[in-house]
Structures are given as C-alpha cells and as structure tokens.
C-alpha positions as CSV (number, residue, x, y, z in Angstrom):
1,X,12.1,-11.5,35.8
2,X,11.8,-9.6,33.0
3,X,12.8,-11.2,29.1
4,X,15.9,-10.7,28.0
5,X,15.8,-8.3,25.2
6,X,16.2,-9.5,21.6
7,X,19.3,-8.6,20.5
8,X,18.6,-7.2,17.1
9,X,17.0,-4.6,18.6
10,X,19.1,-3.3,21.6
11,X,21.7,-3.7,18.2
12,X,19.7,-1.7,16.0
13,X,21.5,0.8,14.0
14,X,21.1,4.6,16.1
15,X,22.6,6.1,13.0
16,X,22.5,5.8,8.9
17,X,26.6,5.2,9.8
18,X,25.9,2.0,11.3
19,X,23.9,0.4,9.1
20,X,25.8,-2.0,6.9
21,X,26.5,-3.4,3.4
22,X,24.2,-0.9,1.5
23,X,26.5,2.4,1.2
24,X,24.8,3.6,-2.1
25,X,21.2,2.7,-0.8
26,X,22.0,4.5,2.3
27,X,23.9,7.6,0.5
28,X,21.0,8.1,-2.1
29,X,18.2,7.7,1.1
30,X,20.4,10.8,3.1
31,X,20.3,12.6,-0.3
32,X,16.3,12.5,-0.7
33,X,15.8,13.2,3.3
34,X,18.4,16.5,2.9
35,X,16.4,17.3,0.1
36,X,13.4,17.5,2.0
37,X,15.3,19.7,5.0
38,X,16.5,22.5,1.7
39,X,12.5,22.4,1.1
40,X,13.2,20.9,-2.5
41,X,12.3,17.2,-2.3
42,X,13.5,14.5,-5.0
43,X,10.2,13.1,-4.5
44,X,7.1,12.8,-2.0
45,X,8.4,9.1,-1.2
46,X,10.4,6.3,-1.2
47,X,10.3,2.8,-1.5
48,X,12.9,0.9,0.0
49,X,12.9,-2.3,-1.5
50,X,15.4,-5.5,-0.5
51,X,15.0,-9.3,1.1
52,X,14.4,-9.4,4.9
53,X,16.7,-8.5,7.1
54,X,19.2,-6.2,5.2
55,X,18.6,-2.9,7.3
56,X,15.5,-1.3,5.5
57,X,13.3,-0.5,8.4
58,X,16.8,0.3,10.6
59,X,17.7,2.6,7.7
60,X,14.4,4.4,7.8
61,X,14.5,4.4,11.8
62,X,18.0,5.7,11.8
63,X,17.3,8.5,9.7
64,X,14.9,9.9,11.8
65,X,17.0,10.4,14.4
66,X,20.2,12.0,12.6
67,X,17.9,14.4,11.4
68,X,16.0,14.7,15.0
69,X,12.8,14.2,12.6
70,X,9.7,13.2,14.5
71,X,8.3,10.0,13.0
72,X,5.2,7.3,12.5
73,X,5.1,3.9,11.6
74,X,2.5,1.4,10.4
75,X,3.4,-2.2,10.3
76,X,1.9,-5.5,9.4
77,X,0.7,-5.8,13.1
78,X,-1.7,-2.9,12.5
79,X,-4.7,-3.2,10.0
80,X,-4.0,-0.8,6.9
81,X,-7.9,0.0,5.4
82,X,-8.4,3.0,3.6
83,X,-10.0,4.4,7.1
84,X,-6.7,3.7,9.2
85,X,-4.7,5.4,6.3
86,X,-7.2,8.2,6.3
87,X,-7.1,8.7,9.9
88,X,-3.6,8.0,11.2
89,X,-0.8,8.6,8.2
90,X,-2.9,11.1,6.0
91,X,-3.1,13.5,8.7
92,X,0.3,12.9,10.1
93,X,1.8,13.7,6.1
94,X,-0.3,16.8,6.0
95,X,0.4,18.7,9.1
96,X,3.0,20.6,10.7
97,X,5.0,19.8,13.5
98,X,5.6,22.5,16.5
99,X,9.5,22.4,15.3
100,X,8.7,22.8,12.1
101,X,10.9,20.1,11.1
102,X,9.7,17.3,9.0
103,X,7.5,14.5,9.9
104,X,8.8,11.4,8.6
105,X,6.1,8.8,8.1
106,X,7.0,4.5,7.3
107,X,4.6,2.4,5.8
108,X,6.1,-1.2,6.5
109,X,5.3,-3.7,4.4
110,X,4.1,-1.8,1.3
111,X,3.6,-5.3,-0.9
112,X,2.0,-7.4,1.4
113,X,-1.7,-5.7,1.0
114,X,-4.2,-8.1,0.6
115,X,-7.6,-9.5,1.8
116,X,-10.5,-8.1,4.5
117,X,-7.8,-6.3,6.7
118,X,-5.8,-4.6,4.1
119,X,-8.9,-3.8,1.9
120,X,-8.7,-0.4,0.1
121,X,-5.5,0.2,1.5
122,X,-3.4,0.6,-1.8
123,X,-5.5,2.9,-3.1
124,X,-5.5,5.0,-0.2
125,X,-1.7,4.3,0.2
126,X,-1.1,5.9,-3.5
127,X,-3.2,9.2,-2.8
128,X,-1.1,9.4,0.3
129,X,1.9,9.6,-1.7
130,X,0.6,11.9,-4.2
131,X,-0.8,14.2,-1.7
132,X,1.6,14.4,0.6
133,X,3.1,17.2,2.7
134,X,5.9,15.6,4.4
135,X,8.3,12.7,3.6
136,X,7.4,9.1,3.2
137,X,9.2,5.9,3.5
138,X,7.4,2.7,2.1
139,X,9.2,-0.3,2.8
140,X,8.6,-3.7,1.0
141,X,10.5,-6.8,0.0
142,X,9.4,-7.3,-3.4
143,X,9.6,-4.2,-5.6
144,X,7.5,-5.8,-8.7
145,X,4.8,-6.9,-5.7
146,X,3.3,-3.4,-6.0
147,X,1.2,-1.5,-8.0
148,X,3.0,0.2,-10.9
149,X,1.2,3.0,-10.3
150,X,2.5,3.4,-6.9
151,X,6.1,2.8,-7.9
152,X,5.4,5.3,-10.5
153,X,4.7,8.2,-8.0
154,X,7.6,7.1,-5.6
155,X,11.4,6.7,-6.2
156,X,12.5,3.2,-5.5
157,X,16.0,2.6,-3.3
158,X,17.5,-0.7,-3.2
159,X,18.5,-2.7,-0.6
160,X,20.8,-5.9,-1.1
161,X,21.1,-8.8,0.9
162,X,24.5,-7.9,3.4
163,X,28.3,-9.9,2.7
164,X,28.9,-12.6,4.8
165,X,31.9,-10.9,5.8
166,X,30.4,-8.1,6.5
167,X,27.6,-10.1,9.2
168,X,30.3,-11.9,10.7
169,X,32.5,-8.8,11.5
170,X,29.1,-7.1,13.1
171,X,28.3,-10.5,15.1
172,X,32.1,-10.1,16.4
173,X,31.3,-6.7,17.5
174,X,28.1,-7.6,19.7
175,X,30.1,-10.8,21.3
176,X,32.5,-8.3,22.3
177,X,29.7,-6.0,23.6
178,X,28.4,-8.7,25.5
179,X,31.5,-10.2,26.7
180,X,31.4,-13.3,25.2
181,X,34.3,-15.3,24.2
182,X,33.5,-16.7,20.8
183,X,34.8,-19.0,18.3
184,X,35.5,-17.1,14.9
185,X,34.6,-20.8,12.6
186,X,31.1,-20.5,14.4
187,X,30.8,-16.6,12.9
188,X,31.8,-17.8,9.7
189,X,29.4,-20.4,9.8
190,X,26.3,-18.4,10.8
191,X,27.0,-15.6,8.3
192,X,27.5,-18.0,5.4
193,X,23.7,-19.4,7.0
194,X,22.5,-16.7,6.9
195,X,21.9,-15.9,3.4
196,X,22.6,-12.0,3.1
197,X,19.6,-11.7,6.4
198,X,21.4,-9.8,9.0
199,X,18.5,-9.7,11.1
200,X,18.3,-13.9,11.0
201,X,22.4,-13.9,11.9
202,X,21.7,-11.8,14.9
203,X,18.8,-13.9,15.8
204,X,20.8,-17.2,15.5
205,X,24.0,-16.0,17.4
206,X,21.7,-14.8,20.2
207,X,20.0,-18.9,20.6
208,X,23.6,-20.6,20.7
209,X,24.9,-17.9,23.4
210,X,22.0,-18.1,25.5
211,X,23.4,-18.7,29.3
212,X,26.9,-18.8,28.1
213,X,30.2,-16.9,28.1
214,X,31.7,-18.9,25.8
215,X,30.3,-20.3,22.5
216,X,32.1,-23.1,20.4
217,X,31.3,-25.1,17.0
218,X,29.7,-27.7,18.4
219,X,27.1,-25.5,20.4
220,X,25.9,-24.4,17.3
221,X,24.4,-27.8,16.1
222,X,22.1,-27.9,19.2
223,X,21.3,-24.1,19.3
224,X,20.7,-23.1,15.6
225,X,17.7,-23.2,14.7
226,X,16.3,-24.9,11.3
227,X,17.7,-22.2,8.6
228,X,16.9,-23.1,4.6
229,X,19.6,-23.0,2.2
230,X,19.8,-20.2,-0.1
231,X,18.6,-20.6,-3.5
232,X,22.0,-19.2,-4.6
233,X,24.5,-21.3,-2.9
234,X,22.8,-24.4,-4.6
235,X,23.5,-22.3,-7.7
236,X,26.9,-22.2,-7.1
237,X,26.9,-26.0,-6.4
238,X,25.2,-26.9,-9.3
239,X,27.1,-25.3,-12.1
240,X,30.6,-24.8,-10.3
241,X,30.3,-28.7,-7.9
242,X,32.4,-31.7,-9.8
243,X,29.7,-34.2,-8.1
244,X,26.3,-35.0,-9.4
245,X,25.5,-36.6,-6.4
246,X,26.3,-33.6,-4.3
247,X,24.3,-31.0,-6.7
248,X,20.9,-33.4,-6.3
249,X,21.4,-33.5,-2.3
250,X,21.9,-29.8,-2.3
251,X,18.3,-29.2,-3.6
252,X,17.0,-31.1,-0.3
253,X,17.1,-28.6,1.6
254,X,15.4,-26.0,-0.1
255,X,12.3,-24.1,0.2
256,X,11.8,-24.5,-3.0
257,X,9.2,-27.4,-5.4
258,X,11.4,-29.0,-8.5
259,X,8.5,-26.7,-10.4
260,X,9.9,-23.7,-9.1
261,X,13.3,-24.9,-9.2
262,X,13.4,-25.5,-13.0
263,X,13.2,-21.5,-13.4
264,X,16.1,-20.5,-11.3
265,X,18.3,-23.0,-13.5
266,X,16.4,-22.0,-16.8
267,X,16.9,-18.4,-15.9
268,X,20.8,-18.5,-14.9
269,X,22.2,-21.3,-17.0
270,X,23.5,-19.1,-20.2
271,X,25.3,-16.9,-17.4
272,X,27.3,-20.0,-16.0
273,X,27.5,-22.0,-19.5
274,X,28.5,-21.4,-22.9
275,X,28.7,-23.1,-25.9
276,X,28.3,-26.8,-26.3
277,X,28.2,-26.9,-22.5
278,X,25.1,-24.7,-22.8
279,X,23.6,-26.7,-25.2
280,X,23.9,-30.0,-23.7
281,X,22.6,-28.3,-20.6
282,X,19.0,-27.1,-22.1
283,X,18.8,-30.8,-23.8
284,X,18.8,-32.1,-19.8
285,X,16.7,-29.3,-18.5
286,X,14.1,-30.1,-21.6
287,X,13.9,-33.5,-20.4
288,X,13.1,-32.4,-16.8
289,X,10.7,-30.7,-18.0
290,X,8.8,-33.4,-19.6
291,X,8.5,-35.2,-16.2
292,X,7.2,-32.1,-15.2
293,X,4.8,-31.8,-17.8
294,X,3.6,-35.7,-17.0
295,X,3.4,-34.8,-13.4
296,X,1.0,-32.6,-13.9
297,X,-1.1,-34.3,-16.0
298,X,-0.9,-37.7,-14.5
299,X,-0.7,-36.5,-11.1
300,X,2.1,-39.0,-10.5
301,X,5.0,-36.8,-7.9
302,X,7.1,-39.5,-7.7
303,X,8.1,-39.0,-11.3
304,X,9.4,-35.4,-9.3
305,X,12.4,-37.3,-8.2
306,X,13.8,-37.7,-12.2
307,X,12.5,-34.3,-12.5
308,X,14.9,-33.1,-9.4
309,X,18.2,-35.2,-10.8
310,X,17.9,-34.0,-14.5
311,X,17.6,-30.6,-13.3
312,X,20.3,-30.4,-10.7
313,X,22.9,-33.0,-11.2
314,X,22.2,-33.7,-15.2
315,X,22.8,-29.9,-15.1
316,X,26.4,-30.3,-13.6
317,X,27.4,-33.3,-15.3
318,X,26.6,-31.4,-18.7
319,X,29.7,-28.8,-18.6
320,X,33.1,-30.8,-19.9
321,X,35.5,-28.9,-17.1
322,X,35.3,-27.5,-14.2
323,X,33.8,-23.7,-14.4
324,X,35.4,-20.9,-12.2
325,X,34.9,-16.9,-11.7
326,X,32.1,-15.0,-10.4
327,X,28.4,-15.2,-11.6
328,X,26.0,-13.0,-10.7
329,X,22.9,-15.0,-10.0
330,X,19.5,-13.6,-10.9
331,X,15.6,-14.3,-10.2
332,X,13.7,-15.9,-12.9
333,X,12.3,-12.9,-15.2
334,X,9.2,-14.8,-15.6
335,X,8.2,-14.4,-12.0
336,X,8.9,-10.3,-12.1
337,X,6.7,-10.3,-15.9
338,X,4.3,-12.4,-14.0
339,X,4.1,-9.9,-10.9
340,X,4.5,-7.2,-13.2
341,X,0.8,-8.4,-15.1
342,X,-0.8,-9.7,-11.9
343,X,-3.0,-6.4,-11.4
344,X,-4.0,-6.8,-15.1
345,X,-5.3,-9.8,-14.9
346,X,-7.1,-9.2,-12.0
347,X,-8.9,-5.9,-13.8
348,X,-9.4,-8.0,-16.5
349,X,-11.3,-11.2,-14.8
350,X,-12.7,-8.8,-12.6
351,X,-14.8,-7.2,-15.4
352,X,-15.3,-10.6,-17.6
353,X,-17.3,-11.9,-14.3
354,X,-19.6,-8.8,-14.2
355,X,-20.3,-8.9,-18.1
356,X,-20.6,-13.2,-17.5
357,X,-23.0,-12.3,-14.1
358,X,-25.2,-10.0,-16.7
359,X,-25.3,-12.0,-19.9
360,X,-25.6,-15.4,-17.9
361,X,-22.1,-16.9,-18.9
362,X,-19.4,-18.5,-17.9
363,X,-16.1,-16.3,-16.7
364,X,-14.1,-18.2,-19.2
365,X,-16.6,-17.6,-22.3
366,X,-17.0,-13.5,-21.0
367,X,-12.9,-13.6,-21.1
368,X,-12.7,-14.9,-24.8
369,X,-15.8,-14.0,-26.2
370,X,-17.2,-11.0,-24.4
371,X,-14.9,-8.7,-23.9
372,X,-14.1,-7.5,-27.7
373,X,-17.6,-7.0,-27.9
374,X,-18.5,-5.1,-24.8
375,X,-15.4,-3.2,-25.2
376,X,-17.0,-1.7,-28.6
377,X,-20.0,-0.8,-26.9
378,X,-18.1,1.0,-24.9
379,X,-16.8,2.9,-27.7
380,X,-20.0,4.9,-28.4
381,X,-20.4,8.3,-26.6
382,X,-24.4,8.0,-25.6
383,X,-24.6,4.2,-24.6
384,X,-21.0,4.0,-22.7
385,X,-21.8,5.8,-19.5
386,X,-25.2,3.8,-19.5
387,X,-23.1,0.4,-20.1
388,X,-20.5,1.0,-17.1
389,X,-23.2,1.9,-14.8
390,X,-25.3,-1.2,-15.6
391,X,-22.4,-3.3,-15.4
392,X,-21.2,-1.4,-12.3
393,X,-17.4,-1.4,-14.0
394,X,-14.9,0.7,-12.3
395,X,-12.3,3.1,-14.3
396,X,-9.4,0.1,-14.4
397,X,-12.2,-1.8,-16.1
398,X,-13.4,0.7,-18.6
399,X,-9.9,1.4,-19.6
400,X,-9.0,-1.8,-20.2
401,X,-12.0,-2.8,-22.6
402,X,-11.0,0.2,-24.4
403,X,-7.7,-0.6,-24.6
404,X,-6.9,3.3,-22.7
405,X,-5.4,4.7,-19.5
406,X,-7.7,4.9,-16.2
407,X,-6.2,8.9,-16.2
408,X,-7.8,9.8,-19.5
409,X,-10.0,12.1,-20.2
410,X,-12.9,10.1,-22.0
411,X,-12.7,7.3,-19.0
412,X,-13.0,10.0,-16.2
413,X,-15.8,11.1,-18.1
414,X,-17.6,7.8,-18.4
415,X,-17.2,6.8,-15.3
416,X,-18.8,10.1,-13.6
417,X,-21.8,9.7,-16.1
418,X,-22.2,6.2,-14.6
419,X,-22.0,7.5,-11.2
420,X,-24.7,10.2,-12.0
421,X,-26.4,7.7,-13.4
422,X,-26.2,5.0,-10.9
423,X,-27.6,7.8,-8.2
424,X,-30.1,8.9,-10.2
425,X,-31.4,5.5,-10.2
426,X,-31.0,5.0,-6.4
427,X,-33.0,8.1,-5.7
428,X,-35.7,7.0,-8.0
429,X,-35.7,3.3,-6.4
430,X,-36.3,5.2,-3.0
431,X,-38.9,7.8,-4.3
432,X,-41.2,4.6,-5.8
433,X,-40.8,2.7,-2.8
434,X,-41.9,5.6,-0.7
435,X,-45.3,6.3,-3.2
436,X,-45.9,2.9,-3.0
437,X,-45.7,2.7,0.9
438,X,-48.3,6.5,1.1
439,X,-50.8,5.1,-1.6
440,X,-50.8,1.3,0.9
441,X,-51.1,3.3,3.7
442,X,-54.0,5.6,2.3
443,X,-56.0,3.0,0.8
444,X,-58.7,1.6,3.5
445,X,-58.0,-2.0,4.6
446,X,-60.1,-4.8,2.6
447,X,-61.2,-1.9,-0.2
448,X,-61.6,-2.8,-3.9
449,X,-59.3,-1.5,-6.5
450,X,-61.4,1.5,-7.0
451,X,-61.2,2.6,-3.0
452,X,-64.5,3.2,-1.1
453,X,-65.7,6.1,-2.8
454,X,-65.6,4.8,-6.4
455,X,-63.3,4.7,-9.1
456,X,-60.5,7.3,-8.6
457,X,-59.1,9.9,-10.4
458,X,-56.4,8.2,-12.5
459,X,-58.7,5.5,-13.7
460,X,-60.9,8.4,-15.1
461,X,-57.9,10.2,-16.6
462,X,-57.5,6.8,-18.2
463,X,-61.0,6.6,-19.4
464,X,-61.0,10.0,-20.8
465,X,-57.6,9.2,-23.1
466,X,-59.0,6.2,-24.6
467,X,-62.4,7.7,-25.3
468,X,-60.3,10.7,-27.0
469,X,-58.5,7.4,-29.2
470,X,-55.6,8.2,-27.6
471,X,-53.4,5.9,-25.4
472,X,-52.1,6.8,-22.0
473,X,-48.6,8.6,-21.3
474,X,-45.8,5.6,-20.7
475,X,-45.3,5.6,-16.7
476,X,-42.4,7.0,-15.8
477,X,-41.9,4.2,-13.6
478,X,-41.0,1.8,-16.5
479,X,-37.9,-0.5,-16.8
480,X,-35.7,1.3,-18.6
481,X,-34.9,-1.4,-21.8
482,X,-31.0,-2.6,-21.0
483,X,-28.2,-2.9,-23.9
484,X,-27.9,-6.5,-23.0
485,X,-32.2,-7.2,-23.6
486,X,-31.4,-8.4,-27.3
C-alpha cells in the first residue's frame, strides 16, 4: 500500500496567490521575476530570507509555474562543493532554454554551508550570482548567516513568520478538502503552537487526523507531537503576566539555556518598560547575571535555577501595574553583530595560525602580538608578495593585515606575485628533484665521489676558480634566506 502523502505537499501553494501572510514579500518577488521576463532585471538574484515554514521555497516553486519558467533546485540533501555548483547550477544559469524563457534556478539553504560537504561552496555560490545569465533564488533562514559579500551582490526579500489566524483559516480549508469534520478550539490551538511555521501546523493537523473523520480537543493531546514554545510568547508572559510563578514556568519549556535567555530579555526590556519600571528591571537582570557569571566560573549549574527566576519572574514582578498594547519583539542585536563579524574572525585566526605555524608561536600570541607587525611587512612593495607566498595567505588575509578591501588593486596584485612565486618555486622543486634522480642514476653503483674515471668536470671548474683566488658562483640551488630567519 502505498504512504499516504504528506499533506504539506499535496497543499503546496500552485500559485504566488496562494501563498499566505507575506503579501509585500510576495509582491516585491513577482516584481524582480517580471523584471527579468522585460529583459531588465532588478538584480541577478535573490535571497529569500524568513524562519522555517513561512512559504519561501513554495514562493519560489510557485513562481515558476505562473510564469511557465523551467526550473532547478539544489537542497540540503545534495552536496553543494564548488564542483557540484560548477557542474549543475553554473551551467543551468548560463544557458538558454529551447523556449527562450527564463530558467529559474533555487539554491535552498543558502546559510547552512559548512564543513567537508559544503567545502568551497560559497565561493562558488557568489561567482554564480555575479555571473549569471538567468534568475536566481537563494533561500535561507538566517539573513546575517551569510557572507556580506553575497548579500551584497543579491537583493534580500523577507519572509515573516504567518498570523495565527491566518494558519488556522488555511488548516480549515484542507479539513474541508479532506472531508473532515473538525473542531475549530483544536485550529486555534495548533496555529497558536505553531509559532508563525505553517509548514509545522500542516504537519501537526495531519498526526491528530490520521484515520479519522472527525477530530476533537482531546485528540490533540495524544496526536501532537512535542512542539517548543516560542521565544515570543514567553515574552509576552513575562512583561505583560501578573504571576511570577507563571513567567518562571513558562521558560520550561523552551529551547532555549538561561545564558541565552538573558539576551532576549536584555534586548526587549526598554521596549516593554519605562521609567522606574525599567530601572528596577536592569537592577534584577544585573543580578542574574552575576549567577551567570559564577556559573561559569565555578562550574556550579545549579546556581542556573536563581539565574532562571531573576530573569523571568524578577523581571515581571519589577513593573508596578499591569502593562498592555502591542510590542514588537525583536532578536538580540548582539547575535546579528556577532554573525555579522563571524567571517572576520575567522580570516583573522586563520592567518594568526599561519604566521604562529612559521614563527613557532602560539595562535593567541600571533593574534596580539604578530599581526601589527606582519601587517607592516606587508606594507613594502618588494618583500610583500614574497611574505604572502611564504606564509601561503589568501587575499581575505592580506587585506585584513593591511587593514584594505580583498577587491583592491594593491591586494590583487600581491596575491598574483605570490602565486607566480609560489609556482616558480614548485617548478624548481621538481626540476632539482629530477637532476638529482639523472646524476643517481648516471653514477655507477659503489663509485667514489669522483666516479670511475677520475675527478669530474665540476670539481676541476672548482679547482680552476680557487687557483684563480676566486670563489665559486653561489648554487643556484640555495635556500633562498626567509623574512622570518632573523
């Protein structure tokens, strides 16, 4: 018997009129793709950014077909290297189709490259983009998650997370498709669950109506599965609840460590409080701090639990009255500055371990005491290009210890000396290992250094200098003396 298909995809949006809750996302994505049929694109690309589960990939899917475009897509089950890039989506954004309609290609997944499988992948992802001949949709969750060059050469299209409201009038519309009779409290609930995800409201409706025609409150408890409360909704709880007691229990059942926690409230408390209610809530959040700050040096998480109260329920007992209204709730900025610098700190341990690795020191003394230095080596015309191919530093590297732009002139320039120099050295590796290889094969087995027939003709050249008083040309085979041999 075959499996039932999943319902969030025999409910997939066919057109861009069916997705939901994003009108302006949606409106400026139909823009960009019309833009492409006038043969004046906005842009190359895309990124269509947003939590899981509010439509992106349905968006991008749906688009295709209103415009009868053909399409590719490359997901997280496929392995995106430089080579797969290079073979499958570069060609498909370069060439014509027989229609001569656009070719749409998707890139799932566009800030969730990392390790072995994904190696080289960005880089080829952002000459994709720049090079491109036909429209291209990248789709990720977190927009600060990829490179800034990347969202430099693309135009970025936001997707929110979809009203509760809005889920439960859609999950109405598929019990009706399915002919189920269902009770409208259980809707409610599962939207409100839900979180914004549309795609995780579809999937949860589909496990309590499993080999039913009728679906009531109470076959919810045993059919939905484990869902997290949203960061938000303890939000709300904590600076609009009237219970301390409630706030703190809220925070249970969150995905979320007391360490984390701490920014969301630090982040969002002058939007819910003012004055001396603001004030007496940063004196609470300072002291759950401190346990913080002792749990991490003492290694003591049970002090997590005064942490966790201070935080959540000190928080709500701070404000004098009851606060009402609307607040729009918003990540902590030091997560989006620390995503934002991530790449730079990457570049900049990368090349404080290759200067370390050379001038036998420790990462951490390269970092603080290295970098300065080298980057003022770097400075001089002559000795630069012989610097960055010695310490094998890419062009991020070189601009950063010059404090410059990888795209500048004087870095391009350095870093194609090095490369000429770096292959001039290779060839001349391989050209001595060769001599040496001819003169051990010449050379009879068990002869002298002089050979069988006597003393050969470089150890007369030799004699011949120094009887002249002078001394013999330097061999071209010697160590060139590095910057670092003080």
């Amino acid at each position: 018997m075959p499996a039932a298909l999943k319902w969030t995809e025999k409910y997939r949006p066919a057109s861009l009129k069916q997705v939901l809750g994003n009108g302006k996302a949606v409106d400026d994505l139909r823009e960009w793709a019309l833009s492409w049929e006038r043969g004046e694109p906005i842009a190359g690309a895309v990124i269509l950014y947003g939590p899981a589960g509010t439509g992106k990939t349905s968006a991008a899917l749906a688009l295709a077909r209103d415009l009868d475009w053909d399409y590719i897509e490359m997901n997280a089950s496929d392995a995106r290297t430089a080579g797969m890039i290079e073979r499958i989506a570069v060609p498909a954004s370069r060439s014509q189709t027989f229609s001569g309609k656009p070719r749409l290609v998707i890139l799932d997944e566009a800030d969730n490259l990392h390790g072995t499988a994904d190696r080289g992948g960005a880089a080829a992802m952002l000459r994709l983009v720049r090079e491109t001949l036909q429209p291209v949709i990248l789709i990720a969750n977190e927009y600060y998650e990829i490179d800034k060059t990347l969202r430099d050469a693309t135009r970025g299209i936001q997707f929110r997370s979809v009203r509760s409201t809005t889920i439960a009038q859609a999950l109405r519309e598929i019990c009706r498709a399915e002919g189920i009779d269902c009770d409208p409290d259980l809707l409610v609930t599962i939207s409100q669950r839900a979180g914004g995800d549309m795609r995780s409201a579809v999937n949860d409706l589909q496990a309590a109506a499993e080999g039913r025609e009728s679906i009531l409150m109470e076959d919810l408890a045993t059919a939905q599965r484990d869902v997290k409360s949203s960061i938000f909704r303890v939000l709300e709880v904590i600076y609009k609840g009237s219970s301390a007691k409630e706030a703190l229990e809220a925070s249970y059942t969150l995905d979320e460590s007391p360490e984390d926690l701490i920014n969301w409230v630090d982040e969002n408390l002058p939007l819910a409080y003012s004055g001396q209610d603001l004030l007496q809530g940063y004196e609470t959040l300072a002291r759950s701090d401190i346990f913080l700050g002792r749990v991490r040096r003492r290694q003591n998480y049970g002090l997590w639990r005064y942490a966790s109260y201070l935080m959540t329920g000190g928080v709500q007992a701070a404000k004098r009255e009851r606060r009402h209204g609307y607040v729009a709730f918003r990540p902590p900025s030091l997560w989006r500055r620390m995503g934002q610098t991530r790449k730079a700190r990457s570049i900049r341990d990368s090349a404080a371990r290759k200067i370390g690795r050379h001038c036998h020191v420790s990462l951490s003394f390269a970092r603080s005491e290295l970098m300065d230095f080298v980057g003022m080596l770097l400075r001089d015309k002559k000795s630069a290009p012989r610097l960055a191919a010695q310490l094998e530093l890419t062009a991020e590297e070189v601009a950063l210890l010059l404090g410059s732009s990888p795209g500048t002139k004087k870095v391009q320039g350095i870093i194609d000396e090095a490369v000429r120099i770096q292959s001039r050295e290779k060839i001349e590796k391989i050209e001595l290992a060769w001599r040496k290889s001819g003169q051990a094969a010449d050379e009879p087995e068990g002869s002298g250094p002089k050979g069988r027939d006597g003393p050969s003709k470089r150890d007369g050249q030799a004699r011949a200098e120094r009887k002249n008083g002078s001394e013999p040309a330097p061999s071209s085979e010697k160590r060139q003396k590095s910057l670092f041999d003080f």
